[in-house]
C-alpha positions in Angstrom: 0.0 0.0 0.0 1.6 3.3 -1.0 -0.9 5.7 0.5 0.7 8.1 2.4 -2.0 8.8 5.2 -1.7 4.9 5.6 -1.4 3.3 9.0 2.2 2.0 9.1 3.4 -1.4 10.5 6.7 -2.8 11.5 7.7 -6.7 11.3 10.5 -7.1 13.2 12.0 -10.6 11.4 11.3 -12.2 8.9 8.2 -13.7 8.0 5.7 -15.4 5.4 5.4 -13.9 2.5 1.4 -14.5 2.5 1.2 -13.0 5.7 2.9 -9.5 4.5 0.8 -9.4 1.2 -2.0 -9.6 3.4 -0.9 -6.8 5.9 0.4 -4.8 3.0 -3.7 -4.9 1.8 -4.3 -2.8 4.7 -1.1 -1.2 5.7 2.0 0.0 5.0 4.1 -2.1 6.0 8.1 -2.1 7.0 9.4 -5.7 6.6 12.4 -7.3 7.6 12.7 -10.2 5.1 16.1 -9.7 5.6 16.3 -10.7 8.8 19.2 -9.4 10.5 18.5 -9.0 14.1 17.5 -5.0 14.8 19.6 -3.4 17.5 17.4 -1.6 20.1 18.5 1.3 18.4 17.0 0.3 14.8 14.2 -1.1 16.0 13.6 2.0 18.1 14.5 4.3 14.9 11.8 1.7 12.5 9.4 1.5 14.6 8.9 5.4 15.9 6.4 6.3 12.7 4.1 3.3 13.4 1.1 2.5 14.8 1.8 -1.9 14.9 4.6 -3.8 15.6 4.4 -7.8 14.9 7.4 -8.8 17.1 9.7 -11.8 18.0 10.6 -13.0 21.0 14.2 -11.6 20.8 12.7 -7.9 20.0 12.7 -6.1 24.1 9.6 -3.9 23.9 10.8 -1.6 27.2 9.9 1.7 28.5 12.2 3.3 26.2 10.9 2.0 22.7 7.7 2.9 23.9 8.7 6.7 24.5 10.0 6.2 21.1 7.1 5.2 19.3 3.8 8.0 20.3 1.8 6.8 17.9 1.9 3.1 18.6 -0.9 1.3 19.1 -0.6 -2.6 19.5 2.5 -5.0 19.9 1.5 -8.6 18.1 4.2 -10.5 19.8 4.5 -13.7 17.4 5.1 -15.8 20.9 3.0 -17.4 23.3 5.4 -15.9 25.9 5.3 -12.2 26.4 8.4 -11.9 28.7 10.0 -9.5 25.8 7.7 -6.9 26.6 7.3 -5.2 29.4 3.3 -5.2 29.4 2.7 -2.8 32.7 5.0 -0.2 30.2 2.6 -1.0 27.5 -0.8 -0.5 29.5 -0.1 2.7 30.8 0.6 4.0 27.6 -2.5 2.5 26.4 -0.8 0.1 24.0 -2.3 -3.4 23.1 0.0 -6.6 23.8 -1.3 -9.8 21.8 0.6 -13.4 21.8 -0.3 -16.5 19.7 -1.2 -19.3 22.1 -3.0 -23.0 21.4 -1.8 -23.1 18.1 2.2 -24.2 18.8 0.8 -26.3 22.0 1.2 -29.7 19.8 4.3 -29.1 18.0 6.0 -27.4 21.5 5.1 -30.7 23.2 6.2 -32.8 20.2 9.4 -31.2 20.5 9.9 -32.0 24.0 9.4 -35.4 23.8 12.3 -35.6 21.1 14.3 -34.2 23.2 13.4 -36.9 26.0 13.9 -39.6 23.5 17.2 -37.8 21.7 18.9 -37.2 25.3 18.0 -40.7 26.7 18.9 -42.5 23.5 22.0 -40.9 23.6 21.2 -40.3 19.5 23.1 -36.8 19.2 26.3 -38.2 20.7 25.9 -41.3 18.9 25.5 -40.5 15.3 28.6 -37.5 15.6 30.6 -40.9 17.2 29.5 -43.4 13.6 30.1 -40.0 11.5 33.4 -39.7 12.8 34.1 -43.3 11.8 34.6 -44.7 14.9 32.6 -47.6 14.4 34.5 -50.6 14.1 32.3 -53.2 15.4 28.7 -53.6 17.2 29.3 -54.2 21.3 26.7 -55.6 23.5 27.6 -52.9 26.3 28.0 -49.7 24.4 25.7 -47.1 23.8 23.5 -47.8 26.7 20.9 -45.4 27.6 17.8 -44.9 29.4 14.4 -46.3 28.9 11.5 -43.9 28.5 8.7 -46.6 29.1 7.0 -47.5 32.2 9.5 -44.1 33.9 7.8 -41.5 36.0 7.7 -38.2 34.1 7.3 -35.2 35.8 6.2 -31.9 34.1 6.7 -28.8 36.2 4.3 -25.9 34.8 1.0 -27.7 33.5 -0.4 -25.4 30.8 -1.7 -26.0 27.8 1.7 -27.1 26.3 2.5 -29.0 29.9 -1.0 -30.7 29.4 -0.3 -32.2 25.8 3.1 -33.4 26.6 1.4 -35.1 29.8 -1.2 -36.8 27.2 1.6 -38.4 25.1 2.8 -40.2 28.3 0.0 -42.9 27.7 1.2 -44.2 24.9 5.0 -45.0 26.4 2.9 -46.7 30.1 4.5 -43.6 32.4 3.3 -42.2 35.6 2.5 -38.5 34.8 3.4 -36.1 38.0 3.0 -32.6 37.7 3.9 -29.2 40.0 1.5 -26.2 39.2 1.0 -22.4 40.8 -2.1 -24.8 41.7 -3.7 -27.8 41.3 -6.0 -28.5 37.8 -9.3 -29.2 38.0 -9.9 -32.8 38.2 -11.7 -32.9 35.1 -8.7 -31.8 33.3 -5.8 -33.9 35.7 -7.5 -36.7 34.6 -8.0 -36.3 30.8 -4.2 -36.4 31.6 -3.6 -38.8 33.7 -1.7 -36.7 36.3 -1.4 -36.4 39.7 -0.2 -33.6 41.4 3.1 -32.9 43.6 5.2 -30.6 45.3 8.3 -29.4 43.5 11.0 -31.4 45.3 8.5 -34.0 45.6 8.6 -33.8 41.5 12.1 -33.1 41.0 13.2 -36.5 43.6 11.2 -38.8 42.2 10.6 -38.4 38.2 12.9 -40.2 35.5 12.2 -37.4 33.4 11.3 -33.8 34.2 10.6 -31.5 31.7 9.9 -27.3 32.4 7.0 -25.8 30.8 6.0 -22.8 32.4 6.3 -19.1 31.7 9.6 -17.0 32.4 9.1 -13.8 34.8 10.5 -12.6 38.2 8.3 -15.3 40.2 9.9 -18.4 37.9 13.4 -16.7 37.5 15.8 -19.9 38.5 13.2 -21.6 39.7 15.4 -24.4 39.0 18.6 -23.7 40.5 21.4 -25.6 41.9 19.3 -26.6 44.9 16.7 -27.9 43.1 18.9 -30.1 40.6 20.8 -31.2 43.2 17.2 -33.3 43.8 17.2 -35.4 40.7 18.0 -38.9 40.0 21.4 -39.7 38.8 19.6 -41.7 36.2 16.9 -38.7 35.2 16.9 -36.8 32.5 16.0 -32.9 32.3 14.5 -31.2 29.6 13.7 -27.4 29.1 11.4 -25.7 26.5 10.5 -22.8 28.9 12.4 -19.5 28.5 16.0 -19.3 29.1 16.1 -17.9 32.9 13.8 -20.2 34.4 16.7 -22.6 34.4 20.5 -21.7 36.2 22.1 -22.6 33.4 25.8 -22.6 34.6 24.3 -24.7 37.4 23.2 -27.2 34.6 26.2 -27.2 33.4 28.4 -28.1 36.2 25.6 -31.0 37.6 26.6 -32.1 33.6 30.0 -32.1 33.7 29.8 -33.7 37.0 27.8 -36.7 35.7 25.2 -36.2 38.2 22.5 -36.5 36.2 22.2 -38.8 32.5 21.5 -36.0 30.2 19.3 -32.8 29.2 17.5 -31.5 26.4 17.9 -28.0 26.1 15.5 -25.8 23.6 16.2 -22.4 25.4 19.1 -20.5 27.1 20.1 -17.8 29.4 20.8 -15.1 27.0 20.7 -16.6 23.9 21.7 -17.1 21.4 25.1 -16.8 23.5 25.1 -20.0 25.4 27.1 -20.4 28.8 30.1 -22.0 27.7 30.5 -25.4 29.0 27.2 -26.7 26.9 28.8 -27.0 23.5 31.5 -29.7 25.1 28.5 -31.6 27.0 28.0 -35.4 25.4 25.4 -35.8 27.4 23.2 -32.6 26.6 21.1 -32.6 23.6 21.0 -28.5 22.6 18.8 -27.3 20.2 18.2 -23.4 19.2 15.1 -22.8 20.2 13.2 -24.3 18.1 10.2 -26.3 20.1 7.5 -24.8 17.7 9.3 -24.7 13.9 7.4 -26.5 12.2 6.4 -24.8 9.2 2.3 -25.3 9.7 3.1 -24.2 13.2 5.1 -21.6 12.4 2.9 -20.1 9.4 -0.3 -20.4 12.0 1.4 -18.0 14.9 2.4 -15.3 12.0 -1.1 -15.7 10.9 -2.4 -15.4 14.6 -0.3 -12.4 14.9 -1.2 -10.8 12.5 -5.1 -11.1 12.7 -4.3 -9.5 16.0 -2.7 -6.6 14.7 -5.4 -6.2 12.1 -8.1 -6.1 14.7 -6.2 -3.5 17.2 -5.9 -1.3 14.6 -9.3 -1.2 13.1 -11.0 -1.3 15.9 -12.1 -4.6 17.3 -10.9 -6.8 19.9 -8.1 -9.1 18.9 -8.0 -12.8 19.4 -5.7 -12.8 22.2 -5.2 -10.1 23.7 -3.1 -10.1 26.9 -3.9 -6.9 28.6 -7.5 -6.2 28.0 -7.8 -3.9 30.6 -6.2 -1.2 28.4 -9.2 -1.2 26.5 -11.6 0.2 30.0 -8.0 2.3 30.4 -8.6 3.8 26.5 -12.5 4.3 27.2 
């Protein structure tokens, strides 16, 4: 759209191309398709003259870029999690914060579970071993790893993504435990097959614990050295939540240290810089955050993102929005 009295957009990374034709209908829109990571600087400087901003989860929406941008009205963050943007900031100034949950819950809990089975299989460590062309002959003892059937797994945060990893459980015969701000309903902790438990409680007695909950100052290390020093030798840790919500350096020593079997890492303390003992960790599985790329998954959230920057812009409700009491604020 070339009109100059048209609303103008920012997307922060790139994105599908069908999703910015059909912004572009309405807007006019400032891409990214290049998608080199914006310093707070740019994205301050690009995003100033607009009114929406569909952002990624690496894009810091603080006080500042808002004092930057007066005439901004939404922030379509193309992320379930919202701990980029500093929503209290964003209320007061009357500015709409949307995310895209329910539709990576699947592919999120998909991904966890192939980190379970990659980190217990030892599969990372043992394909870079045949690559290498160390393979010389097949040995009865080598290679063993852990058995994910008929363990306890223990899921610490019990969302929507928490929930549908739970429901895969059934098919491998595992005792499902589960730590939560609060207990589900039963109706819901039994579609599951779930039981509730404290945190240590969790973190003593599971083969497999995987973190699923949301990063903010209440879940900042809320698994620290302390708490890892609970698990199994023989249990496996896996973490799709934010980086924060695990100490990572205190991951990486229990590692090193052999006191756990393995990990399976999707997120990190200040990525994409990792903490530098990961990369020489055979027994961590690290991917780059990655739990929901699949490319259904990943199409549906820029979709989701952008109906919700459509609607806060022309007027309606959007799907999911996250602080709807800036719209009694605005009236």
């Amino acid at each position: 759209m070339n009109d100059a009295s048209a609303r103008r957009v920012l997307v922060t990374r790139r994105t599908f191309d069908e999703v910015l034709a059909g912004l572009r209908l309405r807007f006019d829109v400032d891409d990214n398709q290049g998608d080199q990571p914006l310093t707070p600087d740019e994205l301050a400087a690009r995003a100033a003259p607009c009114e929406g901003i569909v952002a990624a989860v690496a894009d810091a929406v603080t006080p500042a870029l808002l004092d930057a941008c007066p005439r901004l009205r939404v922030v379509a963050n193309c992320a379930v999690g919202t701990n980029n943007v500093d929503i209290p900031a964003c209320t007061a100034r009357g500015v709409m914060v949307t995310n895209t949950p329910g539709v990576l819950d699947d592919t999120t809990a998909d991904h966890a579970w192939a980190l379970m089975f990659a980190a217990a299989r030892r599969v990372v460590s043992a394909d870079r071993w045949l690559r290498d062309g160390h393979w010389r002959a097949w040995g009865f003892m080598d290679w063993h790893g852990v058995d994910v059937h008929h363990a306890t797994l223990g899921i610490v945060g019990m969302g929507r993504i928490g929930r549908a990893i739970a429901r895969r459980a059934a098919g491998f015969d595992m005792r499902v435990i589960y730590h939560n701000r609060k207990p589900l309903p039963d109706d819901q902790a039994l579609a599951c097959g779930a039981g509730y438990a404290g945190l240590d409680e969790l973190l003593s007695s599971a083969d497999f614990v995987v973190v699923s909950v949301p990063y903010g100052p209440a879940t900042h290390h809320l698994i620290g050295a302390r708490e890892l020093a609970l698990l199994k030798p023989s249990a496996v840790f896996v973490n799709i939540a934010r980086g924060g919500v695990v100490d990572d350096a205190a991951l990486v020593e229990v590692l090193q240290e052999g006191r756990i079997a393995a990990a399976g890492i999707d997120v990190f303390e200040n990525e994409p810089k990792l903490h530098p003992g990961f990369p020489a960790l055979d027994n961590a599985v690290l991917t780059p955050h990655i739990a929901s790329a699949s490319r259904a998954t990943r199409l549906g959230m820029a979709e989701l993102a952008a109906r919700n920057l459509v609607a806060a812009l022309e007027g309606a409700r959007p799907p999911s929005l996250v602080n709807p009491e800036v719209l009694s604020r605005a009236g």
